[in-house]
N, C-alpha and C positions, 0 to 999 in steps of 0.2 A: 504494500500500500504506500502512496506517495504521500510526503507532507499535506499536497494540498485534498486528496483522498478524502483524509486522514480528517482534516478541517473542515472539510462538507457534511461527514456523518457526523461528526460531532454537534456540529450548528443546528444538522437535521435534530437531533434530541434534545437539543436547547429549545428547539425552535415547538418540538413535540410536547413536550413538557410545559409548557407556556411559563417557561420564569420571565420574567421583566428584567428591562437594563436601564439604565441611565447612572450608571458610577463607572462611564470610563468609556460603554459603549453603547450603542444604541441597536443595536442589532446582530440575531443568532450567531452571524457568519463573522465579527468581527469579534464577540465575547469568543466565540471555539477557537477562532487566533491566537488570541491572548491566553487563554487557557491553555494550549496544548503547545505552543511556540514556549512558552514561562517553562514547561516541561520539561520541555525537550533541551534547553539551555539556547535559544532560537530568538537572536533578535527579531524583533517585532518589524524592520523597518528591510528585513531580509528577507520576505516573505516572494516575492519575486523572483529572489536568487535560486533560497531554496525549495521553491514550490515542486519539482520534480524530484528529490531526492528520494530514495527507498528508506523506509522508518523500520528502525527492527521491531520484530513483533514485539517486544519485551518492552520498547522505548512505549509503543503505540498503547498496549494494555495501560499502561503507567497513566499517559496522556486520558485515556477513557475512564480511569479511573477517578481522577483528578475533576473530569466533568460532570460523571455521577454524586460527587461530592456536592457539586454546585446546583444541580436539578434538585437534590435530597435535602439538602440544609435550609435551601434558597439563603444562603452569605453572598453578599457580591465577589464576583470575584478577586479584588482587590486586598479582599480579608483574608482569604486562600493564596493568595501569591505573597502577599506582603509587601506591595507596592503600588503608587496610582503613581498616574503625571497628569498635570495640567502645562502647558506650551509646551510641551517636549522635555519638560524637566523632571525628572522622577523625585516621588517622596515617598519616604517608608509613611505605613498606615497599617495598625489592625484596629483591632474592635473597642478601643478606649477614645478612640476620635470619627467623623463622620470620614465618609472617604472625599477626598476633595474634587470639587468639581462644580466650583464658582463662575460666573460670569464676569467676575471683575476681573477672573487671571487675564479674559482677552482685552480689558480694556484697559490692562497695565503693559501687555505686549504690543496692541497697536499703536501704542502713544496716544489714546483718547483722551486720559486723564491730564497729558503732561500742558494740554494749551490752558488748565487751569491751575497749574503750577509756575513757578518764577522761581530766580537766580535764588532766592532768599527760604526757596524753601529746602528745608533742614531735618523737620520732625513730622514723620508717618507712624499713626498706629491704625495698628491693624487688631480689630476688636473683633472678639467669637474665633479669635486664631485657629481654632481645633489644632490640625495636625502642624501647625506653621506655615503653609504652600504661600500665602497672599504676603506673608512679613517675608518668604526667602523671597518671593518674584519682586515684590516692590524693596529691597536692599540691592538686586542683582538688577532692576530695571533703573534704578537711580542713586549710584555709588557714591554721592554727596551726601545721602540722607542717612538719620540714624531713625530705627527701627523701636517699636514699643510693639510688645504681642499680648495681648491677655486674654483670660478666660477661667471661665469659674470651675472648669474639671480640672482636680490637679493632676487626673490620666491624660486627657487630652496633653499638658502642657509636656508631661511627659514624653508624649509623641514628638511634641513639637521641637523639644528638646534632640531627639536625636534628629531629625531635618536642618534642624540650625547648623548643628556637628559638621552631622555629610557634605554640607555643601558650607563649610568652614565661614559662616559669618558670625561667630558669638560673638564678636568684638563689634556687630553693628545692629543686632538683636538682643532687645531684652527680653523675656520672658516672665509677665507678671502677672499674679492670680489673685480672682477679686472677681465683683458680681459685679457686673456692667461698667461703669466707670469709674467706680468705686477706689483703680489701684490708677489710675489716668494720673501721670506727674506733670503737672503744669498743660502748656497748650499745644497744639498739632498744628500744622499745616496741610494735612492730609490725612481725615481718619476713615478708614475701610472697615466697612462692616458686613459680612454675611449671616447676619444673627439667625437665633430661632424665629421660624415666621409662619410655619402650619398652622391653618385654622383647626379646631378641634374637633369638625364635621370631617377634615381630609387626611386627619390624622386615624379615624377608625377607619378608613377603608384603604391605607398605606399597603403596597406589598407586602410580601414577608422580606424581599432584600433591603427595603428601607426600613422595618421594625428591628431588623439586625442592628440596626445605628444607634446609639443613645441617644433618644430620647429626649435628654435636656439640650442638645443639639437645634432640635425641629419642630420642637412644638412651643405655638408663639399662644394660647389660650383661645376663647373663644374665637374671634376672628381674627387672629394672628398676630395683633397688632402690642400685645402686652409688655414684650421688648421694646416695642420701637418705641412707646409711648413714652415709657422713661427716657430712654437714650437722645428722643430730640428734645425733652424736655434742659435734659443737663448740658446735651453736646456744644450748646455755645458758650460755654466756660471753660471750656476744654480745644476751642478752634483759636488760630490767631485771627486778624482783623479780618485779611485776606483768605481765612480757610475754608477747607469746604469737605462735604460730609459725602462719599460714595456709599452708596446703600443699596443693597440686594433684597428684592421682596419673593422673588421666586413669582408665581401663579397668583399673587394676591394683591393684586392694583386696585381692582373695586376696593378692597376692605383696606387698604389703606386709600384712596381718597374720599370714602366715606368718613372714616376715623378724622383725617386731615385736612378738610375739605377746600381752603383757602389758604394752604401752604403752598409756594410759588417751588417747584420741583421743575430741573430739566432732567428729562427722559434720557438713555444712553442707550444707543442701536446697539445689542449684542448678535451672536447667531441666534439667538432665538426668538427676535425679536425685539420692540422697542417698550414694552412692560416689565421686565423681569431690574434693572437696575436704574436708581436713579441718584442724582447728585443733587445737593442741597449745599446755599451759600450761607455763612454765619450769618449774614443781614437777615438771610428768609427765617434762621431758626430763632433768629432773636426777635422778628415780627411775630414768631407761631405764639412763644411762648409769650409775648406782650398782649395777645388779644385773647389769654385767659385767664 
């Protein structure tokens, strides 16, 4: 049987099985990739090269085995490999952190973010850090700045801790633990947030690969908004003049511009459209919270 064989029954029983994807891939034939390619010891980005090779029976069993685990558990697989990437960059992740897979990675790789940055900016935190991915891309996407990571799981931080290592920025990451802004030193120019933001209606009918996740992760209360509510209410004590607040809501733009209704928000076009992140200026958070 060929590697690529090999990837197509596989994907057939992913595909057969109806597990869900969205931590890394979005469909059968690209999760049996990454599944059986991790296996096999088989970059991912080699798959072209070695699509015809012969797989020993014994590597193949191995690789089958590996996907049965994944149809049976429903873990993503991420949690079974031990690693996600967001732009190309890999980060360790098991099951004390969400796996990562934010939409602001792309808006710190395109340089979206940077036309609302200047010479003078210095300080990014990166708030709901989980695994660290958004504090390593935004230290590695702008090598002026010093980094703040926090989050209330001290497992998560743990994660985060070894991503900082691997990719050797501790000297421009800090790593601090605290419930929302609670451990925030002084002010930002740039604070990133993918907080918990599931409503409580979409958190009972979640996969089983997304119940695999913690939990304090993703679930934002009633209609999702019980994070953010704190977070805009303090974030402008926490911004410089010029700062500005990048926010991830996921699926929930109704229930936060209901929540919000006359907060001045620009929109940021990601793949997945132009609901899922938005940006906020200090002016706009210190208008929300003056007109209550």
């Amino acid at each position: 049987m060929t590697l690529l064989e090999l990837i197509e029954a596989q994907a057939a029983r992913l595909h057969e099985a109806g597990v869900s994807f969205g931590h890394g891939t979005t469909n059968a034939f690209d999760e049996a990739a990454w599944l059986v390619m991790w296996k096999l010891g088989i970059p991912l980005e080699a798959l072209d090269e070695h699509a015809s090779d012969e797989v020993p029976a014994a590597a193949a069993d191995e690789a089958q085995a590996l996907v049965q685990e994944r149809i049976v558990s429903r873990k993503p697989a991420a949690y079974l490999t031990g690693e996600a990437w967001l732009q190309g960059v890999p980060f360790y992740v098991d099951e004390r952190s969400i796996v990562p897979r934010s939409f602001i990675a792309e808006l710190i790789a395109d340089a979206t973010i940077d036309a609302w940055l200047s010479d003078e900016t210095t300080r990014v935190l990166d708030l709901c850090t989980g695994n660290g991915s958004l504090a390593v891309l935004a230290a590695m996407a702008w090598p002026e700045v010093s980094v703040d990571a926090i989050d209330l799981s001290t497992d998560a931080l743990a994660v985060a801790r070894i991503n900082v290592d691997r990719h050797a920025l501790a000297a421009r990451i800090r790593l601090l633990q605290g419930d929302g802004l609670a451990p925030a030193d002084g002010a930002y120019d740039l604070i990133l947030c993918n907080p918990p933001y599931v409503n409580s209606a979409s958190m009972g009918v979640l996969p089983l690969e997304y119940r695999a996740e913690p939990e304090l992760a993703l679930a934002g209360g009633e209609d999702g908004m019980d994070f953010i509510r704190q977070l805009l209410a303090r974030a402008p004590d926490h911004l410089t003049e010029h700062g500005v607040l990048v926010l991830e809501i996921g699926n929930e733009r109704a229930f936060f511009e209901a929540a919000f209704p006359r907060l001045e928000a620009a929109w940021l076009e990601t793949s997945a459209g132009e609901d899922q992140v938005l940006l906020l200026t200090r002016s706009a958070l210190m208008a929300l919270v003056a007109a209550r």
